[in-house]
C-alpha positions in Angstrom: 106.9 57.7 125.0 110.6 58.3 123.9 109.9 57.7 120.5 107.1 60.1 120.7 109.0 63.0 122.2 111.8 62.3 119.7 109.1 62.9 116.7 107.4 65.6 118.3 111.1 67.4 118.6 111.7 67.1 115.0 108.8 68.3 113.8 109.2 71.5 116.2 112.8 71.5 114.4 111.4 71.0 110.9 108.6 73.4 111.3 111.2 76.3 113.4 108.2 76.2 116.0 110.7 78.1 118.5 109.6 81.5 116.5 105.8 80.9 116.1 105.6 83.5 119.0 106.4 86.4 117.1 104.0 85.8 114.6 101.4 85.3 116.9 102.2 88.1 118.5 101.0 90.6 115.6 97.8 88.4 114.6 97.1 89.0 118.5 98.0 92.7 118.0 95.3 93.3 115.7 92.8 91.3 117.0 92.9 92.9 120.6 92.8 96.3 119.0 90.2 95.3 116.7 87.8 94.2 119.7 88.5 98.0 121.1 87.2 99.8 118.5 83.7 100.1 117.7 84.2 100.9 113.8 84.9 97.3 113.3 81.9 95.8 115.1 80.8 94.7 112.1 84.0 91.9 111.5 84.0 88.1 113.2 87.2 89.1 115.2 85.0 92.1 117.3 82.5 89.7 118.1 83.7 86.8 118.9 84.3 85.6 122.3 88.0 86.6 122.7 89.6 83.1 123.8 88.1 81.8 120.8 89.0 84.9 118.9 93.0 84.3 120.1 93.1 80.5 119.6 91.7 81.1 116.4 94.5 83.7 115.4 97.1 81.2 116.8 96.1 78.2 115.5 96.1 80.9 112.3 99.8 82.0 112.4 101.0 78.7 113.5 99.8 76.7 110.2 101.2 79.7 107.9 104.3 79.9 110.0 104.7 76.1 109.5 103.6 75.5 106.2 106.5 78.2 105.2 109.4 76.3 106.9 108.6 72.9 106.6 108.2 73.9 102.4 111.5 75.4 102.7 113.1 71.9 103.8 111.7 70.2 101.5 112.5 72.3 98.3 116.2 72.9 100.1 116.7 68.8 100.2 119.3 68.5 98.0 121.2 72.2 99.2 120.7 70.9 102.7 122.1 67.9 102.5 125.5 69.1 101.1 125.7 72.5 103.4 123.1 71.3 106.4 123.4 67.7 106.9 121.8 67.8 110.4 118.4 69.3 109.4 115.7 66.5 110.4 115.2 65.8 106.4 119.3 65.4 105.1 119.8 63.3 108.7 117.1 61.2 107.7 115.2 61.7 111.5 111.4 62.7 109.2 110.6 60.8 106.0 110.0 63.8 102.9 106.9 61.8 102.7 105.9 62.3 106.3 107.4 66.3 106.1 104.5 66.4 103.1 101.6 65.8 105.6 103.2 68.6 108.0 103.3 70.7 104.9 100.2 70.3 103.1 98.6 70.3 107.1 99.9 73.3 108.2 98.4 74.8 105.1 95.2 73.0 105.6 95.0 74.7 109.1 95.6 77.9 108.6 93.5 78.0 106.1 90.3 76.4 108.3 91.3 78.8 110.8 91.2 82.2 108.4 87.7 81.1 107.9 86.2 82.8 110.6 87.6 86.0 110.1 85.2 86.3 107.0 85.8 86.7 103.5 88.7 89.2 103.6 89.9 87.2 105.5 90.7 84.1 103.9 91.7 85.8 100.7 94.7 87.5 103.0 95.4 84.0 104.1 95.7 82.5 100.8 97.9 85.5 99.9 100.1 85.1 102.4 100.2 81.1 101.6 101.1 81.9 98.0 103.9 84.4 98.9 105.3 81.9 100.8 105.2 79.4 98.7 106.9 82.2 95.6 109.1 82.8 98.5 110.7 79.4 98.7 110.2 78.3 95.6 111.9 81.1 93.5 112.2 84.6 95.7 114.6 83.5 98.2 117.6 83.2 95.4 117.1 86.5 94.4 118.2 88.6 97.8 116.1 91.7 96.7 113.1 90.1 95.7 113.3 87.6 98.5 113.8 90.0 101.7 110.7 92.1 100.2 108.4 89.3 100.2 109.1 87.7 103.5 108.0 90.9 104.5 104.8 90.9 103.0 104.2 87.3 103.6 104.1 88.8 107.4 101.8 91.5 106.4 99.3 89.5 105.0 99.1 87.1 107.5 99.0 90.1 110.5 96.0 91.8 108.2 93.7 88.1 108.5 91.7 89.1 111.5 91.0 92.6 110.5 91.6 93.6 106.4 89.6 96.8 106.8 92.1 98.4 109.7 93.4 101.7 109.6 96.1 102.2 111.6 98.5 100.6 109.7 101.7 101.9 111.7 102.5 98.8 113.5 101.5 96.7 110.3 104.3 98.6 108.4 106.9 98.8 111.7 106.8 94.6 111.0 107.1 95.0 107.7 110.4 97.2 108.1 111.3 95.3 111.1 111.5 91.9 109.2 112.9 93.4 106.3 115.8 94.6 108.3 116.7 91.9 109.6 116.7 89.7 107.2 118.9 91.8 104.9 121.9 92.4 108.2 120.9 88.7 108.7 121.9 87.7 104.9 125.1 89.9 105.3 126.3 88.4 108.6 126.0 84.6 106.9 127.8 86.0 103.9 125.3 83.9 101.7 125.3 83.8 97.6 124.8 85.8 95.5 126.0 88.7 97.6 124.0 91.3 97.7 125.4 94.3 95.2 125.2 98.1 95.1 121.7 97.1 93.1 120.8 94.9 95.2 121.0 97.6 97.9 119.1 99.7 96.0 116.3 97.3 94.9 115.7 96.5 98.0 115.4 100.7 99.5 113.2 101.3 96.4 111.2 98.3 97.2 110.6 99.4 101.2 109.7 102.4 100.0 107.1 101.2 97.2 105.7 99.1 99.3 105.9 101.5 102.7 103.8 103.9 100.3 101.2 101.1 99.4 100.9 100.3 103.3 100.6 103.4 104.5 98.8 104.5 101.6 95.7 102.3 102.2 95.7 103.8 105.9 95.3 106.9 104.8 92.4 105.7 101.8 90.9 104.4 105.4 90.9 107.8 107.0 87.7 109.2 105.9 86.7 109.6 110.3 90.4 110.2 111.3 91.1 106.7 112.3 94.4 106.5 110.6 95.9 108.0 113.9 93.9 106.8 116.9 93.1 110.1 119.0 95.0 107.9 121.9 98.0 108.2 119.7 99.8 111.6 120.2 103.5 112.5 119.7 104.0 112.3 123.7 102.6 108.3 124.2 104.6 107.4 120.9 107.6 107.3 122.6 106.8 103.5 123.7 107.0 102.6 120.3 110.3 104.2 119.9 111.7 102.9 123.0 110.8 99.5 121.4 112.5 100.3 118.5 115.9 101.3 120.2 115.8 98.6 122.9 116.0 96.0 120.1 118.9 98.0 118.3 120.5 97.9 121.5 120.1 94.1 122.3 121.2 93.3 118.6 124.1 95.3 118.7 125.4 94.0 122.1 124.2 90.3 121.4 125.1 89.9 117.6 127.7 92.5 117.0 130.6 90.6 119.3 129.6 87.1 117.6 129.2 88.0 113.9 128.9 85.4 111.1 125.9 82.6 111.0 125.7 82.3 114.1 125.3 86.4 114.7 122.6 85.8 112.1 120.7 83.3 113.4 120.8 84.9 116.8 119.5 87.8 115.4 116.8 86.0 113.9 116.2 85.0 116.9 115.5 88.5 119.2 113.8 89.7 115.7 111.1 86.9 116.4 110.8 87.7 120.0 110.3 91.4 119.3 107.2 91.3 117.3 105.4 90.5 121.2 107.8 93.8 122.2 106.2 96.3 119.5 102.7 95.1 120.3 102.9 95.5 123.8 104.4 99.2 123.4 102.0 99.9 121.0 99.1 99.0 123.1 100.7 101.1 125.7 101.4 104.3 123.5 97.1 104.0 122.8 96.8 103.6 126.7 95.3 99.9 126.8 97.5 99.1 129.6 95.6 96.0 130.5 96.6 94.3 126.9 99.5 96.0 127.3 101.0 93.7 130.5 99.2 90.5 128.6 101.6 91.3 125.4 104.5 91.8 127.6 103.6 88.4 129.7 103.1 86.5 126.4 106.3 88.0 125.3 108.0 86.3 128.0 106.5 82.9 128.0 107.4 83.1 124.5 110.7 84.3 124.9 111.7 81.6 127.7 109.9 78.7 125.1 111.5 79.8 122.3 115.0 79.3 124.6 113.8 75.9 125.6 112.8 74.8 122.3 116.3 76.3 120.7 117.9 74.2 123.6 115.9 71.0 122.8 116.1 70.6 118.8 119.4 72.5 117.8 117.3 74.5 115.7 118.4 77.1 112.9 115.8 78.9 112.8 114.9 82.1 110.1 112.6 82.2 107.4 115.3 84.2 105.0 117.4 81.5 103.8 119.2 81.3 100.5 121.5 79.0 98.7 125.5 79.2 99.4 
């Protein structure tokens, strides 16, 4: 039974299953507001029954989220074993060979579980698969390129469950949010190639290419004025903006006095647990209070697991890592 609890902890490590909460977070997002809107009656995720609906979206983010770590250990072997010795694969506690399965499993699921969200939706899966995978394999040591597509490696994945939606606000707040992080996140850990005056800009003109492509197909969607939900008015967005500040506040007060990698991993960290944060304000700025208190419970169960599993496996988590 040891044994077993010992493997299970180094896969959780391997796989940086203490964040999966965050990106289960938006795939629930969409789904729940997908089911309370009639427009999309026509997609799988309106009709199915809704526990089937959110294990399906979990089981979902879960095989992306892990097929994107456990890749990046296994294409950082050599890098991690001179800078990271302890990671499960340099410290010799998971075979490569055995870190292969997870890999090419993780994939395999969340592939099987895009398949019920229709066409659309497996084509976002795969998307999301193959930016990962240009992600670890070449993006991630090029900090401009790199910061740009983990953030639309989260986008596709949040867009499986619903690729027609309109109200693309929250889709492009993660977006940003992620982003954001990742860049302060890659300053704080003073990685290499430091990120230039170009780089800088690279990345702003690339947020803002991409923040017109986002909210661009939002507003190709708005033929019956369902880019802005009639719930949403100027008055009920201020949830979202509380959200928005609260985290800037907790960063600033829990990162700011501890700087350096492990500032950055800590704000890796409260970025993951915020994604449950945005969708429960969100759901309260369109006045579905009742998904509104299930987000912020989730939030918290995930937020106290995500503690526990940190404690447990030593983890370092982040998906934005690049060579020293």
């Amino acid at each position: 039974m040891q044994r077993l609890a010992e493997k299970l902890l180094t896969a959780f490590q391997l796989t940086r299953l203490s964040l999966v909460f965050g990106a289960i977070a938006d795939v629930w997002f969409i789904v729940i507001y997908t089911r309370n809107d009639a427009q999309y009656e026509l997609l799988p995720a309106y009709g199915m029954p809704l526990g089937i609906d959110l294990i399906t979206a979990a089981l979902l983010a879960v095989g992306l989220f892990a097929f994107a770590t456990s890749l990046n250990d296994l294409l950082d072997l050599r890098h991690d074993s001179a800078f990271s010795p302890d990671r499960p694969l340099p410290a010799g506690r998971i075979r490569a060979g055995q870190a292969v399965v997870i890999t090419i499993g993780a994939l395999l699921l969340a592939i099987a579980a895009a398949i019920p969200f229709g066409t659309g939706g497996l084509v976002l899966a795969v998307l999301a698969a193959t930016a990962a995978l240009f992600y670890n394999a070449a993006g991630k040591h090029l900090p401009a390129i790199g910061v740009i597509t983990a953030g639309l490696v989260h986008v596709a994945h949040m867009l499986v469950p619903n690729h027609e939606i309109a109200f693309m606000l929250p889709v492009w707040l993660i977006f940003t949010h992620v982003l954001v992080t990742s860049v302060i996140g890659y300053q704080l850990e003073g990685k290499r190639p430091q990120l230039t005056a170009l780089g800088f800009a690279g990345i702003l003109i690339g947020w803002g290419f991409w923040s017109i492509v986002i909210l661009g197909i939002a507003a190709r969607r708005d033929p019956m004025g369902y880019f802005l939900p009639d719930e949403l008015g100027l008055e009920t967005l201020i949830w979202p903006a509380l959200a928005i500040i609260g985290f800037i506040a907790v960063a600033w007060r829990k990162v700011g006095p501890v700087g350096g990698t492990l500032g950055a991993e800590k704000l890796r960290r409260y970025g993951a647990m915020w994604h449950g944060v945005y969708a429960a304000a969100w759901f309260a700025a369109l006045g579905l209070w009742p998904a509104a208190i299930m987000m912020t419970v989730f939030t918290v169960v995930g937020i106290v697991t995500m503690t526990l599993l940190k404690e447990l496996t030593s983890t370092d988590p982040g998906m934005v890592g690049y060579r020293v």
